[in-house]
C-alpha positions in Angstrom: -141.5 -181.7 108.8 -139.1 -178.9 106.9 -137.8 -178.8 103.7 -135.1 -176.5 101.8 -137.3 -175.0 98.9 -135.2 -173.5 96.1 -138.3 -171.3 95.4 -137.6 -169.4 98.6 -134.1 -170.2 99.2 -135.3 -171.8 103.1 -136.4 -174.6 105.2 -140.3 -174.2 105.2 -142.9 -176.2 107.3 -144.5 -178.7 104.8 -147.8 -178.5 104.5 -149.5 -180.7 101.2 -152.0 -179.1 99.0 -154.8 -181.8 100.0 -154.9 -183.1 103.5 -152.8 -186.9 103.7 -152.0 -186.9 100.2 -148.9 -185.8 98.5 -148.8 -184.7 94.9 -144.6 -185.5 93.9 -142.9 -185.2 90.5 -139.1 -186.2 89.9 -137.5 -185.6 86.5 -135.9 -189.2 84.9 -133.7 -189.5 83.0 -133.0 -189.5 79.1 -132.7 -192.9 78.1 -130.2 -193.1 75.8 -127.3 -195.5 78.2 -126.7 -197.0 80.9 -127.5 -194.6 84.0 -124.8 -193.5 85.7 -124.2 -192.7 89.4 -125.0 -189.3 89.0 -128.4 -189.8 87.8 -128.7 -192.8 90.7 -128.0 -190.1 93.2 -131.6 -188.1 93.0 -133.4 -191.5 92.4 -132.1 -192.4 95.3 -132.6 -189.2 97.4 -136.5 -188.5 96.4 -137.1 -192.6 96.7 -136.0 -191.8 100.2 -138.4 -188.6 100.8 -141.2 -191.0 99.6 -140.4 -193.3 101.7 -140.6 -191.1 104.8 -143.9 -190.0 103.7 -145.4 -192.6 103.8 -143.8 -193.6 106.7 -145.6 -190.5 108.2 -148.9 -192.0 107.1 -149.2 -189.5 103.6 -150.5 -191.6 100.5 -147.8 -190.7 97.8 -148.5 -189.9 94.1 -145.4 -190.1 93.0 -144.5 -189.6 88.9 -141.6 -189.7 87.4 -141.2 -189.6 84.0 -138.4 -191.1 81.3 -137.4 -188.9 78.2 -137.8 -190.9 74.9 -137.2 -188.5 72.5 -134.4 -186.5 72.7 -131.2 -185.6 70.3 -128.8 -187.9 72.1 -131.4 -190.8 71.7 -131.7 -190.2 67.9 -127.9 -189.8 67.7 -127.5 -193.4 69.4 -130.7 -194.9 67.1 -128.2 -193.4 63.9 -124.8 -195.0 64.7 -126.6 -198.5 65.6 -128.6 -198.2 62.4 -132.2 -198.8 64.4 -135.0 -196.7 65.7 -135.0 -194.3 68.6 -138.1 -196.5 69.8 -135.6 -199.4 70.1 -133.4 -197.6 71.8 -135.0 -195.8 74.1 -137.4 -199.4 75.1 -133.9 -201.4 75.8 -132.3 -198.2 78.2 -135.9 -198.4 80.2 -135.7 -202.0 81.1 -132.1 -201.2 81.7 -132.8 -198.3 83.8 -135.4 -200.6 85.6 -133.0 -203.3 86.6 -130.3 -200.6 87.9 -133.5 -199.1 90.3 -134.6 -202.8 91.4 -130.8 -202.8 92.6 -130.8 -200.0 94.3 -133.8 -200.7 95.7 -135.9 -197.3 94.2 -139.6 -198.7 94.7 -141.0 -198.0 91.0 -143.2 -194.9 90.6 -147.4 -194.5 90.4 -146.6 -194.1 87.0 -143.5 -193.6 85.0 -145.5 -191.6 81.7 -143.0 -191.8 78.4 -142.7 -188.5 76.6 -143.7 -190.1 73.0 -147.1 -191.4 74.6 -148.0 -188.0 75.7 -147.4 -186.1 72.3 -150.9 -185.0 72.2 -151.4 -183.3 75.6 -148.0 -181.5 74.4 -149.8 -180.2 70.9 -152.4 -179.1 73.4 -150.8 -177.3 76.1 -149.0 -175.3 73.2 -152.2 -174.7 71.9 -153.4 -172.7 74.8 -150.1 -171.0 75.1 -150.6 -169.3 71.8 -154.1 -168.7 72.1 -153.4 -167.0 75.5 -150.7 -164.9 73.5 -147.3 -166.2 75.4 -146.3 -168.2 72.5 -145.7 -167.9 68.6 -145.1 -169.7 65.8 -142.4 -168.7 63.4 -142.3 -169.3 59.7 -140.9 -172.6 59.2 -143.1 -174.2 62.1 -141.0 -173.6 65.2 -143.1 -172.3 68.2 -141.4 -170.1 70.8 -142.5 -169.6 74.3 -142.7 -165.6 75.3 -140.5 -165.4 78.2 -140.6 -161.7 78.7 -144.5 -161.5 79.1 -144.2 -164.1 82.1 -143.3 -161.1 84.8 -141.9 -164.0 87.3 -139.6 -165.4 84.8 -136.2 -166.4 87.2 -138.2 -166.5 90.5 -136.8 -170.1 90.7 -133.0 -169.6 89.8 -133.2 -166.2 91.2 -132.2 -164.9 87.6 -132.6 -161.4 86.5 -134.0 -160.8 83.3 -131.7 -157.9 82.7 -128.7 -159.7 83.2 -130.2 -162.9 81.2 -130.5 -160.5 78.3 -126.9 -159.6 78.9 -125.4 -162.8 78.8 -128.2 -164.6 76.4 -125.5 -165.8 73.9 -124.7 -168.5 76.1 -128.5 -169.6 75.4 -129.0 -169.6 72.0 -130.3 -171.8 70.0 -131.0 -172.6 65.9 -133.5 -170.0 64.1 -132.3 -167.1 66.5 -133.2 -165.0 63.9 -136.5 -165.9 63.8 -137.4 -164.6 67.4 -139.1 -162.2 69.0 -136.6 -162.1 71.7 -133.4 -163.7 72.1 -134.3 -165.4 75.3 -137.1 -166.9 73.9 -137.4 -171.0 74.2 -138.6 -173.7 72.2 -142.0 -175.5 72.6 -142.0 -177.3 69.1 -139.2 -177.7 66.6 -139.7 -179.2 62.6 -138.6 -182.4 61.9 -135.0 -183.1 60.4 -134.5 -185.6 57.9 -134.5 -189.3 59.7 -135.6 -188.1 62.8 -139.1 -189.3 64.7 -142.0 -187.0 64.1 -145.6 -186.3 65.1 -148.1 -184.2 63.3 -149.3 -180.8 64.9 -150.7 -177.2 63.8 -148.0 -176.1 63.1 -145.5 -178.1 61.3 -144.7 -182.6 61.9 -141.9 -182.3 64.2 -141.3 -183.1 68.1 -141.6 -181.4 71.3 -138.7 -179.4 72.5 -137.6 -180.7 76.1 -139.2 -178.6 78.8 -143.4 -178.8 77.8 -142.7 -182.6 78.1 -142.2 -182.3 82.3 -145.2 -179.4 82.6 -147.4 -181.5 80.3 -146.9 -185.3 82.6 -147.1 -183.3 85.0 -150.0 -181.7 84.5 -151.7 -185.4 83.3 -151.0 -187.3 86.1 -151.1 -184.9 89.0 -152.9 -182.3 88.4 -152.5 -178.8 87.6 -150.4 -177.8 90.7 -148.2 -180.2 93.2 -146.8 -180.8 95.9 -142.9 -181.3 95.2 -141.0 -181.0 92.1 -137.6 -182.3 92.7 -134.3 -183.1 90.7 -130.7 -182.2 90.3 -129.6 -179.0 91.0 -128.7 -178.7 87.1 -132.3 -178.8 86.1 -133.4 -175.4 87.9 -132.0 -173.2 85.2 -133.1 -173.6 82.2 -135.2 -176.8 82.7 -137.3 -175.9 86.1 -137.7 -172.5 85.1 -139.1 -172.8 81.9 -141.7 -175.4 83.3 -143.0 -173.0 85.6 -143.3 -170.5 83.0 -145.0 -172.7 81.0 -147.3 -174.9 83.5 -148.4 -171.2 84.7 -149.1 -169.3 82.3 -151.0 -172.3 80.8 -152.6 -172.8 83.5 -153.1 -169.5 85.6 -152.1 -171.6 89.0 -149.4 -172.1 91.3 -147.1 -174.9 89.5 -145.3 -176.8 92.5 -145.6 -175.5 96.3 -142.2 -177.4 97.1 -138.9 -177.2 94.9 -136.4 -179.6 96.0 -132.7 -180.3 94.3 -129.8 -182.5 95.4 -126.2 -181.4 94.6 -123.6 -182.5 92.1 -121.7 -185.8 92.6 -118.0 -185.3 91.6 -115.5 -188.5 91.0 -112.3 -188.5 93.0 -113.3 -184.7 93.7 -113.5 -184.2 89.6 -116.5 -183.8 87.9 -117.4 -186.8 86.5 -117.2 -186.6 82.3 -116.5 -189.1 79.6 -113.6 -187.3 78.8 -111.3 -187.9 81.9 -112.5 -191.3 82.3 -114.1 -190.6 85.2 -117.9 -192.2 84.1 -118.9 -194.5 86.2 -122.3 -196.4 85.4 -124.7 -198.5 88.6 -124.0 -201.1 86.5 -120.4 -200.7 86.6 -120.9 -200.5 90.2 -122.8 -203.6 90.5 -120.0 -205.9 89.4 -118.1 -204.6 92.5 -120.4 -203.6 95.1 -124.0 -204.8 95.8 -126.2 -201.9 94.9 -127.0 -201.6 98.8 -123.6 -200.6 99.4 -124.3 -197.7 96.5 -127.3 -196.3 98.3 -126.1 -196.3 101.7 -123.1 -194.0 100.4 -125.8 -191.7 98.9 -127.5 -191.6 101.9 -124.3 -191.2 104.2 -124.6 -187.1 103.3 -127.2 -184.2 103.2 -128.6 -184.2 99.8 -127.9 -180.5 99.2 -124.3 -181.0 99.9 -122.0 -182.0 97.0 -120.8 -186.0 97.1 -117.3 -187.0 96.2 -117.6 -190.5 95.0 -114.3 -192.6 95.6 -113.1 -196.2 95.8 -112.4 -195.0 99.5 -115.4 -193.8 100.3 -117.0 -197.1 98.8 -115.4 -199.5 100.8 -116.0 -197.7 104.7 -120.0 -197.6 103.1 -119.4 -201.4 102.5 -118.1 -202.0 106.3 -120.7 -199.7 107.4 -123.4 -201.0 105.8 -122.2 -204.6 107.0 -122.1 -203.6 110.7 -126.2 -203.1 111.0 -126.3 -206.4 108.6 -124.3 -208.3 111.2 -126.5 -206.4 114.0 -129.7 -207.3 112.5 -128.5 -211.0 112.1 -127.2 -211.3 115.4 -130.6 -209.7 117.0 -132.4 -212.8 114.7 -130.1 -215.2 116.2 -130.6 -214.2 119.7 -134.5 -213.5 119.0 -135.0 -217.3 117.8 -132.3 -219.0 120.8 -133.4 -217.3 123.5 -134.6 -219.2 127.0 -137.1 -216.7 128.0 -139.3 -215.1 125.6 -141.0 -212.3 127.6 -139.4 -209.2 128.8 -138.6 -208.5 131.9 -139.3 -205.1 133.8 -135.8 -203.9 133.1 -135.8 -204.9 129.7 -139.3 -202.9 129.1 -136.4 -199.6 130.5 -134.3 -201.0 127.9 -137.0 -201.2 124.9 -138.0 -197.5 125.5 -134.3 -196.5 125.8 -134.0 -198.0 121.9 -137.3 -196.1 120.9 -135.7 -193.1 121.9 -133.6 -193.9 118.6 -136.5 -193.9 116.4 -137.3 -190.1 117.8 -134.0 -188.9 116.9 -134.2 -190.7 113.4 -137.6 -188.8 113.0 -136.3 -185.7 114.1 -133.5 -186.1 111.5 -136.0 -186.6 108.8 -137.9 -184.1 109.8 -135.3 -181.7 109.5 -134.9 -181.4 105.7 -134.3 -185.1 105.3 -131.2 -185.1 106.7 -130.2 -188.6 105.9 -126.6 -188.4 107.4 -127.8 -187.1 110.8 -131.1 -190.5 110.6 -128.2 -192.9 109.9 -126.4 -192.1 113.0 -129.6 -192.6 114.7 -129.3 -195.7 113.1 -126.0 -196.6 114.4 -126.5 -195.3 117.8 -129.6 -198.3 117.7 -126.8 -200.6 116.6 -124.5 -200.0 119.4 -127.3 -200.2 122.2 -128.0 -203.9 120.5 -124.8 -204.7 120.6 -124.4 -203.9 124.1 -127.7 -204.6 125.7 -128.9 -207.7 123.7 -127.1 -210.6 125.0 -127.0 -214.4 125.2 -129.2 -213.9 128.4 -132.2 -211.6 126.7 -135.4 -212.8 126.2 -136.5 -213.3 122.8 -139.1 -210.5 123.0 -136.3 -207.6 123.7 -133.8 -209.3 120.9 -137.4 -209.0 118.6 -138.6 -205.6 119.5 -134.9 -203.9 118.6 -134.6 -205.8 115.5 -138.2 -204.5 114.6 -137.0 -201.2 115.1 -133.7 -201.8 113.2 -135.7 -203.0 110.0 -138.3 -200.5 110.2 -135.9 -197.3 110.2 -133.7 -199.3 107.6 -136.9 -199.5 105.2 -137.2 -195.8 105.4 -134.0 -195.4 104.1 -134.5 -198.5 101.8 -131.8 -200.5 103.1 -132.7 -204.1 103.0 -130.7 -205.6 106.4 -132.8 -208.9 106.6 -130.6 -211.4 104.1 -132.2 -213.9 102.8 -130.4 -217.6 104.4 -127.2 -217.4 102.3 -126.1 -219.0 99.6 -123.8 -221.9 100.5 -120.6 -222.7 99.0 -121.3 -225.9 97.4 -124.8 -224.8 95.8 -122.7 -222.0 94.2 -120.6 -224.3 93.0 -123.5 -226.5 91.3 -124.8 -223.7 89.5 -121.3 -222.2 88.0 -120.9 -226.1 86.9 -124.4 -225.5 85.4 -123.5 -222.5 83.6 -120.2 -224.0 81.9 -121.8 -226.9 80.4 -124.6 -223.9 79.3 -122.1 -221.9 77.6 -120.9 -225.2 76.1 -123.9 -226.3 74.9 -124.2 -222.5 73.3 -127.3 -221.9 75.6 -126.5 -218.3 76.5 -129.5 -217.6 77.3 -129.7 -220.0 80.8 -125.8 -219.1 81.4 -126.9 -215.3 81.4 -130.1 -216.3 84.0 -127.4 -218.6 86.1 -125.3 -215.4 86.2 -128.3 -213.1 87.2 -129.6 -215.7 89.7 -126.2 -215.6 91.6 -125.9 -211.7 91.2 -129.0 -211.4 92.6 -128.1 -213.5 95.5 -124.7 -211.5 96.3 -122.2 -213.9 94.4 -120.0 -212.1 91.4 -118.3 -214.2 88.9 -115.5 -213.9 86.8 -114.6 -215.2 83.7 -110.6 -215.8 83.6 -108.1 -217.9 81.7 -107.8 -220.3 85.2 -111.3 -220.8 84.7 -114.5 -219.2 86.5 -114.1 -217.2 90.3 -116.7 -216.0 91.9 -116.7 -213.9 95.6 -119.5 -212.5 98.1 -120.5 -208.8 97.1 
């Protein structure tokens, strides 16, 4: 198995620190909204590595973390007049349902920044003592990035030409540093703003010690795999190594893997052109499935142009191996004869020949795009060589081998027996006399219970419609 490492800039032979066990940390995200599709995309992507993993018979740690204190977070808490606690607790459970959607398994742990304040004050601790940070006057503590000699080996940035251009970088209390490239570890409260106690002033932790110290907690002191968007390898990634290293005196992360951007009708995607588009958005016109499969449909490292376009062909694709898995069932459970015959058992190792080609995909730097055309490939031969006249064991072995490649992509191609029209029509009766009664609360769970099942209502002055995602 090969993976692109940003640390070397090439496909390398993967080889885990410990033998069957992989050690994997993916940066979440801030938790101040909804999530939106460019923060679905890596979720997405390194849920899918996992899942090959263990498909290859490694036991994953996987870790990845939310960030609960942050400036946007406090700016939200302000304007609604509550805490950033609140906050923060209702976009988790928020970011939760989105991933249960998209079917992104939860992680072996997903640690909180505020609830590892502690091993932050620590971590800093040993940075000072070891002389690569300092704190300034008013309580700020800076980490030395000139006295870390591999400082840019990640982004492959020159120091010189960082010094050069550090304007772009600055931050409040320049003045106060040693060096202009200097970063935050600790910064002193501001009036209204959450706070923790520490050596050197109350005040919180500035962004980058959060990812070394979780890290650090749950997986030890090096890893496997660091992954995230390509946006986080300069300053974010870089400064954690610097950081976790120095601290430390090992190796941070073996592996460095990053997905590319994800543009809007080839635009970057920004609140200011109207272009943001949140999962949840997404999930009143698509089922989440659809979403994934689009996500999956390219190479990670290439950019992805999301479009109503490119949504719909997903949809029809992603309802072509539906209908091929559900006609494999059908002709699995009708058929006369349920044992192969000799030139079935030719036909059966003709399909597993699919499942090497997906593997060899995979292998290849997790090149989802290339595994799904094994996928379709699989769909075709079923198509053409299952028939009314094949025994239940052939229709059963290709669906087997459908499902199982689907689940290493996370695609869920098995539907549960379908929701029938009049049933629908029961419970949208139920909600109306809900809403009427002013019980919101089961009108909102009748509304779920459908979404969940594939059915999307809408409210309209005609009255309620609803259609199949």
């Amino acid at each position: 198995m090969k993976l692109f490492n940003t640390l070397t800039r090439r496909k390398e032979e993967f080889v885990p620190l410990e033998e069957g066990k992989v050690r994997m940390y993916v940066c979440g995200p801030t938790v101040y909204n909804l999530i939106h599709i460019g923060n679905a995309r890596p979720m997405i992507i390194f849920d899918t590595v996992r899942r090959y993993m263990e498909y290859k018979g490694y036991e994953v740690n996987y870790v990845s973390n939310f960030t609960d204190v942050d400036d946007k977070i406090i700016k939200k808490a302000i304007e609604e007049g509550v805490s950033s606690e609140e906050i923060s607790n209702r976009y988790i459970q928020e970011c939760k349902q989105d991933m249960e959607g998209m079917n992104v398994k939860p992680a072996t742990v997903h640690p909180q920044a505020t609830q590892e304040i502690n091993g932050m004050v620590e971590m800093i601790q040993t940075l000072i003592d070891k002389g690569y940070a300092y704190a300034a006057s008013d309580g700020t503590v800076y980490f030395r990035v000139k006295k870390f000699k591999e400082y840019g080996k990640l982004s492959h940035k020159n120091l010189d030409d960082l010094q050069s251009g550090f304007r772009a970088l600055q931050v409040s209390g320049e003045d106060q540093k040693e060096d202009p490239l200097d970063f935050v570890l600790w910064k002193p409260k501001k009036e209204g703003e959450p706070s923790w106690p520490s050596p050197w002033c109350d005040g919180r932790p500035g962004w980058h010690i959060e990812c070394s110290v979780m890290s650090k907690k749950y997986l030890g002191e090096e890893i496997d795999i660091h992954a995230g968007g390509e946006d986080l390898v300069f300053p974010h990634h870089e400064n954690e190594i610097a950081q976790s290293e120095c601290c430390n005196g090992k190796i941070f992360a073996k592996y460095w893997m990053h997905n590319a951007f994800l543009n809007i009708d080839n635009r970057k995607m920004s609140k200011s052109l109207g272009n943001f588009r949140t999962v949840r958005e997404i999930s009143q016109q698509y089922d989440l499935q659809v979403l994934r499969f689009f996500m999956l449909n390219a190479h990670y490292r290439s950019p992805l142009n999301f479009s109503a376009d490119l949504m719909e062909s997903s949809k029809n694709a992603l309802e072509r191996i539906v209908e091929a898995a559900s006609r494999l069932k059908d002709r699995k459970n009708a058929a006369a004869d349920q044992k192969m015959s000799d030139m079935e058992k030719e036909l059966l190792k003709e399909a597993q020949g699919f499942t090497v080609k997906f593997e060899e995909a995979m292998d290849d730097d997790f090149n989802t795009a290339d595994a799904l055309a094994a996928v379709f490939e699989l769909v075709k031969f079923g198509n053409t060589n299952v028939t009314e006249e094949s025994s239940g064991e052939l229709a059963g072995c290709v669906l087997d081998i459908l499902v199982k490649l689907c689940d290493v992509l996370g695609l869920i191609i098995e539907k549960e027996d379908e929701i029938l029209d009049k049933e629908i029509e029961d419970l949208i009766a139920e909600r109306q006399a809900a809403r009427k009664d002013k019980n919101f609360a089961r009108a909102d769970e009748i509304r779920d219970q459908l979404l969940a099942k594939g059915i999307i209502l809408k409210d309209t002055r005609e009255g309620v419609k609803w259609q199949r995602a």
